[in-house]
Each structure stands twice: as C-alpha cells, then as structure tokens.
C-alpha positions in Angstrom: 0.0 0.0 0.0 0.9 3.6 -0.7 2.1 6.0 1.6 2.0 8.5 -1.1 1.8 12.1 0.9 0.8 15.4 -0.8 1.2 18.2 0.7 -0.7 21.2 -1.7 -1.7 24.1 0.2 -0.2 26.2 -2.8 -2.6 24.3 -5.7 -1.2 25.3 -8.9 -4.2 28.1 -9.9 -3.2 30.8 -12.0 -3.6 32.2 -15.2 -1.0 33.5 -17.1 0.2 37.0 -15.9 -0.7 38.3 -19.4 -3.9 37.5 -19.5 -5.2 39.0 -16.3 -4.4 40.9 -12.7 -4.1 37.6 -10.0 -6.2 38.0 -7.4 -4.7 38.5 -3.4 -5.0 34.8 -3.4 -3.9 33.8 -6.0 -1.0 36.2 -6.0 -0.2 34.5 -2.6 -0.2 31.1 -3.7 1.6 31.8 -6.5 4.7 34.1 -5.0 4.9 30.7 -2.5 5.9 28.5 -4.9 8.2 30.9 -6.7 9.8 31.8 -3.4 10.5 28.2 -2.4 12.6 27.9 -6.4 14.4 31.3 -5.0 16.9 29.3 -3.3 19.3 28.0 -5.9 19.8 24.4 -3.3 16.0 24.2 -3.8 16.0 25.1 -7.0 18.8 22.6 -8.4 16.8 19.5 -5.9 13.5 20.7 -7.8 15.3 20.0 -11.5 17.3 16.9 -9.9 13.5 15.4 -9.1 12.0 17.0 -11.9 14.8 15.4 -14.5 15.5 12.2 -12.8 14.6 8.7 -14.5 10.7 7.8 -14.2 9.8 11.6 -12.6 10.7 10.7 -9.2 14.2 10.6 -7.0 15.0 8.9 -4.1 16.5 10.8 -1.2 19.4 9.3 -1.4 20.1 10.1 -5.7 19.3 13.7 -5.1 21.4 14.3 -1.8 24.6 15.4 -3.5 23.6 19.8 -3.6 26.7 20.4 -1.8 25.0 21.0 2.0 24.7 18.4 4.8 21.7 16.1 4.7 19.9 18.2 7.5 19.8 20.5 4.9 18.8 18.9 2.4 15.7 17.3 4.1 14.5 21.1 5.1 14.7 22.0 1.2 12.5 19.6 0.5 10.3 19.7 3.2 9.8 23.6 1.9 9.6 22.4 -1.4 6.5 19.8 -0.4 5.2 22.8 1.9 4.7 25.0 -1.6 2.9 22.0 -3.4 6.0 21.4 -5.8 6.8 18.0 -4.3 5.2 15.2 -3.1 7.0 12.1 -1.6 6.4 8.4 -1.2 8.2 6.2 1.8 9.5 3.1 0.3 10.9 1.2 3.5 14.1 3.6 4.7 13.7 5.8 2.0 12.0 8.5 0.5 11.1 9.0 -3.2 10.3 12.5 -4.3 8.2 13.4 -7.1 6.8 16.7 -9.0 3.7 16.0 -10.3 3.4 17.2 -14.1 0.1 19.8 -13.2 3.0 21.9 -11.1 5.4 22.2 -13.8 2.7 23.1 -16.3 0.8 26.0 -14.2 4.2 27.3 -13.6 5.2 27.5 -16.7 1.5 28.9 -17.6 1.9 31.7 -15.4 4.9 33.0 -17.4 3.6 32.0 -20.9 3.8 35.0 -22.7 1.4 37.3 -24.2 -0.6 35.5 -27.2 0.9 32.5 -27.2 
C-alpha cells in the first residue's frame, strides 16, 4: 500500500500573468511557490527530481547539492510545503516526485502574451 503524501496548500491556480491581474489569493499562492525555487539548493533539488529517471528521486540520488543532509531534508520539506513535491516512503527511503500539473501552471503563469 501507498504511503503516497501530498502536501498542496499552494494548488497550482493561475492564469498566465498576461492574460489578467491575480487575485490577493492567487498572488499569494503563486509568490509561495516561486519563493520556495528562490533558493538556488531548492531550485537545483526541484530539477534533480523533476529530470530524474521515471519523474521521481529517491533521497538518497538527489542528496549530492553540496549542504549536509539536515539541509537537504529542510529543502525539500519547503519544497513539499509549496505544493511542488510530493514524496512516497518506500521502506528507509523517501522518493520524491513533482507531479506534471505543477510544472505546467508554472510555466502557464509565465507564458507570454498571445501564445
């Protein structure tokens, strides 16, 4: 059985920036998950998960960011906090995924104008 856990209190939600003002909420939501890909260590674990074999990393393929494993474990826990990760324990490890809908309102929110 699954122990698949999604944290997603930043749902993907917004249209693209062209297109109209965001609301206070969505503006919110929106700013959380770009602030959580501010930090280049988050940023780089986000691409490591997002690029890796199958769409999802274990803990222990993506660990190598150049910080202690402390560290690592609170970028990802911020990184599941903005709804960009979720993660799956598989006996003493932990597999990290980004499910596709996150990549795609994020890159929906900067599509340009007209396209």
């Amino acid at each position: 059985m699954s122990n698949l856990k999604t944290v997603l209190p930043v749902a993907p939600c917004c249209p693209p920036l062209t297109e109209r003002p965001l609301t206070a909420d969505e503006a919110v939501r929106t700013a959380a998950m770009f602030k959580a890909l501010s930090d280049p260590v988050r940023l780089r674990l986000f691409s490591l998960v997002a690029s890796h074999d199958g769409g999802e990393a274990c803990v222990c393929d993506i660990s190598d960011v150049g910080v202690s494993q402390p560290t690592v474990s609170h970028h990802l826990k911020k990184l599941k906090e903005a709804g960009l990760l979720t993660s799956e324990r598989r006996g003493t490890w932990v597999f990290y995924r980004v499910e596709p809908s996150v990549l795609a309102a994020l890159g929906q929110t900067l599509r340009p104008y007209g396209v």
